[in-house]
C-alpha positions in Angstrom: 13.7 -25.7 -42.2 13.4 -22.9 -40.2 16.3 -22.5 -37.1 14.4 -21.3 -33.7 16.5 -17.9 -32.6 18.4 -18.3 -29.2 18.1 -15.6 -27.1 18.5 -14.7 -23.7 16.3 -12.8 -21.3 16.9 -10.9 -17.9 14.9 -12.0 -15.3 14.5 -9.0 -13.2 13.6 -6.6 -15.9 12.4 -8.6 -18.8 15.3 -7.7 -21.4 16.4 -9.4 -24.3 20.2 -10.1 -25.5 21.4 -12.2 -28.6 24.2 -14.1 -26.3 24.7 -14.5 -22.5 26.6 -12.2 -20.2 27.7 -12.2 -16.7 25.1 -8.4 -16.1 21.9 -7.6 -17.3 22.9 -4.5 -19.7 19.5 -2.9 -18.7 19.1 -3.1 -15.4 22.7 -4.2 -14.2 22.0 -7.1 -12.0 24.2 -10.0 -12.1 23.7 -13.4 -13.3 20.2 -12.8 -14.1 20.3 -13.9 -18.3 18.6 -17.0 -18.9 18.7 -18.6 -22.1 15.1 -18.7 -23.9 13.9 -20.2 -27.4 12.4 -17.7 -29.3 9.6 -18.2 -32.3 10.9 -19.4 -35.3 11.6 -17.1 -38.3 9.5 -18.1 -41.5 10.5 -16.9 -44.9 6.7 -15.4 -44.7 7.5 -13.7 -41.8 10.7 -12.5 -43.5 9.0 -10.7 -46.1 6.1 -9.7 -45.0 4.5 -7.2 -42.6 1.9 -7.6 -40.2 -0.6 -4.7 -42.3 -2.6 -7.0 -43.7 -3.9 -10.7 -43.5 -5.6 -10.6 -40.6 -9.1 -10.0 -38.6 -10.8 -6.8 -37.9 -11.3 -5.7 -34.5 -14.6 -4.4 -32.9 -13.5 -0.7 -31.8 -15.6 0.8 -29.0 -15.5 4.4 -27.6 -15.5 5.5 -24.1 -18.9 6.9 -24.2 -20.5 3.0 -25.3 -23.6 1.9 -24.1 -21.6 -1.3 -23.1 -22.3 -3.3 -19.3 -18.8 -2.5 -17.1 -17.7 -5.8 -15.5 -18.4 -6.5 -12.0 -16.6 -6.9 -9.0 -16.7 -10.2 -6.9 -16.3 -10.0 -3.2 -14.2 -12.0 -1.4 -16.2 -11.5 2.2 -12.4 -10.9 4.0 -12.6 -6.6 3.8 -9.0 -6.2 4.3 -8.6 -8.4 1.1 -11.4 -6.4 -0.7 -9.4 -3.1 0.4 -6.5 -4.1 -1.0 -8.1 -5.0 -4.3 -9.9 -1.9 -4.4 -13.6 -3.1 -3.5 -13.0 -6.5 -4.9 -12.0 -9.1 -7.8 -13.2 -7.5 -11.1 -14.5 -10.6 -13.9 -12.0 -11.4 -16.1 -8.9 -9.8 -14.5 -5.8 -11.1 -13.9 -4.1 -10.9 -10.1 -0.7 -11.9 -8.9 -0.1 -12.8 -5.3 3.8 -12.9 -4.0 5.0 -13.8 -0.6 7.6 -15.5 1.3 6.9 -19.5 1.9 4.7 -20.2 4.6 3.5 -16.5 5.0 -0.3 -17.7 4.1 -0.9 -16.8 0.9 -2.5 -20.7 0.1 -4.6 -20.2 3.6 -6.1 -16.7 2.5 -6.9 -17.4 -1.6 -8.7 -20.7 0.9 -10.5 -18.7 3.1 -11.5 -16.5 -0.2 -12.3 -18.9 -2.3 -14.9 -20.6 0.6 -17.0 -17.5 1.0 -16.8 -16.8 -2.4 -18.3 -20.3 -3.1 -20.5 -20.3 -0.4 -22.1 -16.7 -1.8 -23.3 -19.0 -4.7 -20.1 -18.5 -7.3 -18.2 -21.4 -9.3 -14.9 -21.5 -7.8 -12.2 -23.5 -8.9 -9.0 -24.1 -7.0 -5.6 -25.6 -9.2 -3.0 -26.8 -7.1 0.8 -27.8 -8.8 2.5 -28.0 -5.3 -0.3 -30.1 -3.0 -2.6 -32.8 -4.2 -6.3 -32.6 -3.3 -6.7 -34.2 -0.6 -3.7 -32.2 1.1 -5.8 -29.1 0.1 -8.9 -30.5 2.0 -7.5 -31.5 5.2 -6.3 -28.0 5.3 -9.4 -26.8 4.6 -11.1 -28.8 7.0 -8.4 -27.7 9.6 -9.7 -24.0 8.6 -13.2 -25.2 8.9 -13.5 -24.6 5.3 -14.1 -28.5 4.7 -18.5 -27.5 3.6 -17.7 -25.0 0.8 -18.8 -26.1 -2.6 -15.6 -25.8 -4.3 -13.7 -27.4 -6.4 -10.4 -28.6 -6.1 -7.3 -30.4 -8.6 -4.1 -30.6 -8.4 -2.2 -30.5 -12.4 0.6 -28.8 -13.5 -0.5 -28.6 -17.6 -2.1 -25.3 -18.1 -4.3 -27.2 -22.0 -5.3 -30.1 -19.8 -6.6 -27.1 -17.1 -8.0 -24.9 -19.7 -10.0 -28.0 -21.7 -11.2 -28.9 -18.1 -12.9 -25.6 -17.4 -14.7 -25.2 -20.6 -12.6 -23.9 -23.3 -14.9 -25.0 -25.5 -18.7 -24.5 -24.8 -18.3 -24.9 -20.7 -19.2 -22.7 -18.3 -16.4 -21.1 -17.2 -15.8 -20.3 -13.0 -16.3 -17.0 -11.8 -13.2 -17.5 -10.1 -9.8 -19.4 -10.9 -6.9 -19.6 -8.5 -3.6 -21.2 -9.9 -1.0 -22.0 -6.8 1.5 -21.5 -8.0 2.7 -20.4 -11.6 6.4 -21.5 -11.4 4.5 -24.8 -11.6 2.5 -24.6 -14.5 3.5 -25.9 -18.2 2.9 -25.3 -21.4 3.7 -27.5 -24.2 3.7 -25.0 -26.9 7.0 -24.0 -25.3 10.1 -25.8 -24.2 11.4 -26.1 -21.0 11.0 -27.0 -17.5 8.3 -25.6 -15.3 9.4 -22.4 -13.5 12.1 -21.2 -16.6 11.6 -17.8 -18.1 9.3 -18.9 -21.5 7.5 -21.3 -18.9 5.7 -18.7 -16.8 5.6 -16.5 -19.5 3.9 -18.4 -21.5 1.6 -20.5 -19.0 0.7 -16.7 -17.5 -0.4 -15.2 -21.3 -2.5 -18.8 -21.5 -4.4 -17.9 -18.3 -4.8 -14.6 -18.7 -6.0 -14.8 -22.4 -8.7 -17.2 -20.9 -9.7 -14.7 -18.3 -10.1 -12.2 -20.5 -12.5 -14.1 -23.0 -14.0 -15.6 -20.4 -14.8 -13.1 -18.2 -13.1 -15.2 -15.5 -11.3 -13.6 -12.4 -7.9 -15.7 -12.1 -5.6 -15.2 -9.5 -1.6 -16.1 -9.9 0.3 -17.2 -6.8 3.9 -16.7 -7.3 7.1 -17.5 -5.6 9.5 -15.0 -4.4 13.1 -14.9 -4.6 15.8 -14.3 -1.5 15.6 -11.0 -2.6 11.7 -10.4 -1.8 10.6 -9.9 -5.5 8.9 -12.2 -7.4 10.8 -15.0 -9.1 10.6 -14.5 -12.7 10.7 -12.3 -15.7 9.5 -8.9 -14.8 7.6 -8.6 -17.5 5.2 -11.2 -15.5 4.5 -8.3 -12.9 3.3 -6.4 -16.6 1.0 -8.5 -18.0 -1.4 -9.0 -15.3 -3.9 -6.0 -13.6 -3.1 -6.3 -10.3 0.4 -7.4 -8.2 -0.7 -8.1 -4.4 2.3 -8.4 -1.6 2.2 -10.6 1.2 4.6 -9.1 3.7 5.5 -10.1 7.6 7.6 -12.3 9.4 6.7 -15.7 10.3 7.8 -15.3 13.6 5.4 -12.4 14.1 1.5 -13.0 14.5 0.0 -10.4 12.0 0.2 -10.1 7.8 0.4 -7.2 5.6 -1.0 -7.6 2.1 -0.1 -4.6 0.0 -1.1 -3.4 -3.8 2.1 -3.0 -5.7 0.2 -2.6 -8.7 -3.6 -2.2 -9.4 -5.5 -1.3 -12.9 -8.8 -1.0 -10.9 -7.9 0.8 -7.9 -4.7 2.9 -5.5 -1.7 1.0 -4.9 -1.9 3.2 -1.5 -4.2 0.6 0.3 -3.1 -2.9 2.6 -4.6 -4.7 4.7 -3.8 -6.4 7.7 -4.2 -9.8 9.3 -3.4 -12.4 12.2 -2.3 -16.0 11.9 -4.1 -17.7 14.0 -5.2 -21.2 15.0 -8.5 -21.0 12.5 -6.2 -19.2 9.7 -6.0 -15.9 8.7 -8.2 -13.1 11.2 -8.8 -9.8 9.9 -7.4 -6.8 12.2 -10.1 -3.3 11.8 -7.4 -1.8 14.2 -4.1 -1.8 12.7 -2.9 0.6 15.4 -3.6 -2.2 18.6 -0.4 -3.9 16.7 2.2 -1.5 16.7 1.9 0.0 19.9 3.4 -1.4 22.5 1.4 -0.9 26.2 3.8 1.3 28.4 2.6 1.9 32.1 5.3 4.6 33.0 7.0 7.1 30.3 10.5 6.0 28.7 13.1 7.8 26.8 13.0 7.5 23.3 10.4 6.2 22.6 7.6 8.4 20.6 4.3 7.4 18.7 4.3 8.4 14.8 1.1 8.4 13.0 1.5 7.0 9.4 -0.8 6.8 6.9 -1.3 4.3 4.1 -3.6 5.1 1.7 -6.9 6.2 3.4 -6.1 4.3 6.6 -3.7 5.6 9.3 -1.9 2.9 11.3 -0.1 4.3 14.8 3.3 3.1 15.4 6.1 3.8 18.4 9.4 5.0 17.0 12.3 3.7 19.4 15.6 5.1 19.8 18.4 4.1 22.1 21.8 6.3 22.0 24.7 4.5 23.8 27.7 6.7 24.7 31.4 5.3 24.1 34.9 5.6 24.9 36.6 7.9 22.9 38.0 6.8 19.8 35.6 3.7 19.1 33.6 3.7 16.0 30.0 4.2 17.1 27.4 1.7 15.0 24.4 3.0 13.6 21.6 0.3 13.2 17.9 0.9 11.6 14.7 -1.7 11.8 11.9 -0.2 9.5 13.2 2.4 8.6 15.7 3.9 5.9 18.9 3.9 7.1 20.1 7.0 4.7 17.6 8.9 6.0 18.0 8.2 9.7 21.6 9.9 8.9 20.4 12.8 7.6 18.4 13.2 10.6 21.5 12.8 12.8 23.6 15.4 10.2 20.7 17.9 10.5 20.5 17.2 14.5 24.2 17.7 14.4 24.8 21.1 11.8 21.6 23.1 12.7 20.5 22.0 16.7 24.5 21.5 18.1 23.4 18.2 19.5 26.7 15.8 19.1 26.0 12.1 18.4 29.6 11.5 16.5 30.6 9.8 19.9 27.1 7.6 20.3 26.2 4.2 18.7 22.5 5.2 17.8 19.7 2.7 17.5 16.5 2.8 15.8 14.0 0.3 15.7 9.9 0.6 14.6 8.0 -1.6 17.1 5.9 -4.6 15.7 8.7 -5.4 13.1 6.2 -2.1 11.0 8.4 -0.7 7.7 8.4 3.5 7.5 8.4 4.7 4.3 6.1 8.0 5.0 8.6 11.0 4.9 6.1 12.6 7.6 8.2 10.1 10.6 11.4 12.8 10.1 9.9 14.9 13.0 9.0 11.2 15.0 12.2 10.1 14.2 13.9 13.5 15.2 11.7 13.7 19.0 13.1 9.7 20.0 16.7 10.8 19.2 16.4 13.9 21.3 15.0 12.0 23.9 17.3 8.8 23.8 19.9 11.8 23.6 19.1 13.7 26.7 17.7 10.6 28.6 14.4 12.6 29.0 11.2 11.0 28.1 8.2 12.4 26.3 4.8 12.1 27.4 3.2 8.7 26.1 0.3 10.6 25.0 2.1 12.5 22.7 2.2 11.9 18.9 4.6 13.1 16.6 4.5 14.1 12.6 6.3 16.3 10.4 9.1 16.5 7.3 12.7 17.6 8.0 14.7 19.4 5.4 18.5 20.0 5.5 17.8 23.5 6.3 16.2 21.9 9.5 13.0 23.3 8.7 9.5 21.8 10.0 7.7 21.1 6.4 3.5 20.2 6.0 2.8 16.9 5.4 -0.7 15.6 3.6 -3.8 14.0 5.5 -2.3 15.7 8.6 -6.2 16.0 9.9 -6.9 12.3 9.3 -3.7 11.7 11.5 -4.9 13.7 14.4 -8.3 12.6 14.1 -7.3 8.3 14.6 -4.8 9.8 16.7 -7.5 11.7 19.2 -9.4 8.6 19.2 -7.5 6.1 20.3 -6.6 8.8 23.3 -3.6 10.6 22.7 -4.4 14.5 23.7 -1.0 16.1 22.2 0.2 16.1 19.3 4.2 18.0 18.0 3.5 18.8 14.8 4.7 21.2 11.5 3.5 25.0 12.5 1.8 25.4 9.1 -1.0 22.7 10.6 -3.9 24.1 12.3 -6.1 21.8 13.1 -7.8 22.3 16.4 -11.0 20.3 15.8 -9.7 17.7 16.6 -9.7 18.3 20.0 -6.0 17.5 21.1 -3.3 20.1 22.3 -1.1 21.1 19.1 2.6 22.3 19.5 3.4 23.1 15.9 7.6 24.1 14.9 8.7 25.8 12.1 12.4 24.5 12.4 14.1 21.6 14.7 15.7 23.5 16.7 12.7 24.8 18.0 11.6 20.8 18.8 15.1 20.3 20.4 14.4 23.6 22.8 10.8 22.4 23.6 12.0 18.7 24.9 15.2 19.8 26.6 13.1 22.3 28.7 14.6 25.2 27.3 13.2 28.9 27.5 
């Protein structure tokens, strides 16, 4: 009788080790080896390869007169922008988010207009029963779509209910969530390593014979990534992140991963009191409305993907007695780069903030990760610095090197363009960027120092 292998396997970057240990040996984190049965060893196995014995496969080229799948629209566009134009038949997508960020409410609201467009839609819940789901759905006013709802936690009895057999299968399957979901071909409790991994391969082998789209919901550690093995994230074609705070009112969803589309894309929405809203105007979030001009504060516009989202960049420099150690606190931004900021401000422009507890915050609770906010970033330190405000009708865009030069950035005309549009005439900006169609006044630098000169007033 064949022994099943013991084996243990990270769960943050999918390795394997023969015993347990405190660190992952791959990806060093800590305490992330769980212990998982592996397939049992056969003396066939042992002395065989896997050459010969089994079934040919049909081999197409790229060039095959074969129908593509199509892509199912979900009727919410900031969903369908994040997906890339849509849910493709028989593709696999994961959903993550923090508990009670709305995931369940939007794969809802989906599923509805979805169902309502004339598609089979079937909605699996392992968390809420059925008639939980409905009231919400009513509360949504949701409560007419012809859906279907169920609430199990065993991916065969799932699978034999939607037709594994000769059934039609839905056009659409959502699973909230995964950590739920068991299969008995493998031991162990719901949400354990070989549990999702296994339940996920189950699914996602009937979406792809099937031509189903299925959609994963997944739980998220403390840490923000989703909770289990990363080779989860691997197996399916898309990974969707649902960011924000519940304490704020809007919702980013962004593509960490798509096969069928950028990962450059998100879309925004509101919580409100009939669910999730869409938001065309991402910029109407992040600015805040400021009747008279303040120091340090300065409007960046950042681009994600295609679309280009206006945010203010706030900076408050607080003098000390000498001697104290100054504090240095970031909100949506990097925090090593807001140093190298000061270090260049400091080595290249003479401006001291060694003395100064420096605060930096990006308003609507937004996260920066465009290197084109240096120059931003740069203007609201100046002008915390010197006390002197700039113009609210100023934006501000451009890449700092250590050298303190002003460097290009990408899209800089679709930045100017949503920029002139929602009313902003000037615009301080990398010298290399000529871009006067778009109607706004352009004060381009070629280093910082000539940015520091311009808002200190000097000749």
């Amino acid at each position: 009788m064949a022994k099943p292998q013991k084996r243990y396997v990270c769960q943050s970057c999918g390795s394997v080790a023969s015993k347990w240990q405190g660190q992952c040996g791959d990806c060093k984190e800590w305490n992330t080896l769980v212990e998982d049965m592996g397939g049992v060893v056969t003396p066939f196995q042992a002395k065989h390869n896997l050459q010969s014995g089994g079934k040919a496969v049909d081999l197409v080229g790229l060039d095959a007169d074969i129908a593509l799948p199509e892509r199912i629209a979900t009727g919410i566009a900031e969903l369908d922008r994040a997906l890339g134009g849509g849910l493709v038949e028989g593709s696999a997508t994961l959903l993550g988010g923090d508990p009670g960020i709305g995931k369940s409410t939007l794969l809802l609201q989906a599923c509805a207009i979805v169902a309502k467009a004339g598609h089979d839609v079937t909605y699996i819940s392992g968390e809420e029963a059925a008639d939980q789901i409905r009231l919400r759905a009513r509360r949504l006013g949701l409560g007419d779509a012809p859906m279907k709802l169920a609430a199990a936690t065993s991916v065969r009895d799932i699978l034999t209910t939607l037709g594994n057999g000769d059934g039609k299968p839905p056009a659409l399957l959502v699973i909230d969530s995964i950590q739920t979901m068991h299969s008995d071909l493998i031991e162990g409790a719901p949400g354990t390593v070989s549990q999702v991994r296994a339940s996920a391969q189950e699914l996602i082998r009937f979406a792809k014979e099937r031509g189903t789209a299925v959609v994963l919901v997944g739980h998220v550690t403390k840490d923000g990534a989703i909770a289990g093995p990363r080779v989860l994230e691997h197996m399916v074609d898309t990974v969707l992140s649902f960011e924000g705070e519940r304490s704020h009112q809007y919702r980013i969803l962004r593509a960490i991963k798509n096969r069928f589309g950028g990962t450059d894309e998100i879309g925004v929405f509101a919580m409100a009191e009939q669910g999730l809203e869409e938001v065309a105007n991402p910029s109407s979030l992040f600015l805040t409305s400021r009747k008279d001009d303040v120091s340090g504060a300065v409007v960046f516009p950042a681009l994600e993907g295609t679309r280009p989202v206006l945010v203010e960049i706030q900076a408050l420099v607080v003098r000390l007695a000498s001697g104290a150690t100054p504090r240095r606190a970031v909100v949506g931004w990097d925090s090593g780069r807001l140093a190298m900021i000061l270090a260049v401000l400091e080595a290249r422009c003479g401006l001291s903030f060694s003395t100064s507890e420096v605060y930096l915050n990006v308003a609507g609770g937004y996260r920066i990760v465009d290197p084109a906010a240096d120059l931003a970033v740069a203007a609201a330190l100046i002008s915390a610095l010197s006390e002197q405000p700039i113009p609210a009708e100023t934006v501000a865009f451009g890449e700092i090197s250590l050298s303190g030069e002003v460097r290009t950035v990408s899209h800089a005309a679709l930045r100017l363009r949503e920029a002139s549009k929602l009313g902003f005439a000037k615009a301080l900006l990398p010298a290399s960027i000529d871009s006067r169609e778009s109607g706004m006044a352009l004060q381009g630098f070629s280093a910082l120092r000539g940015l520091v000169d311009h808002l200190l007033g000097r000749a």
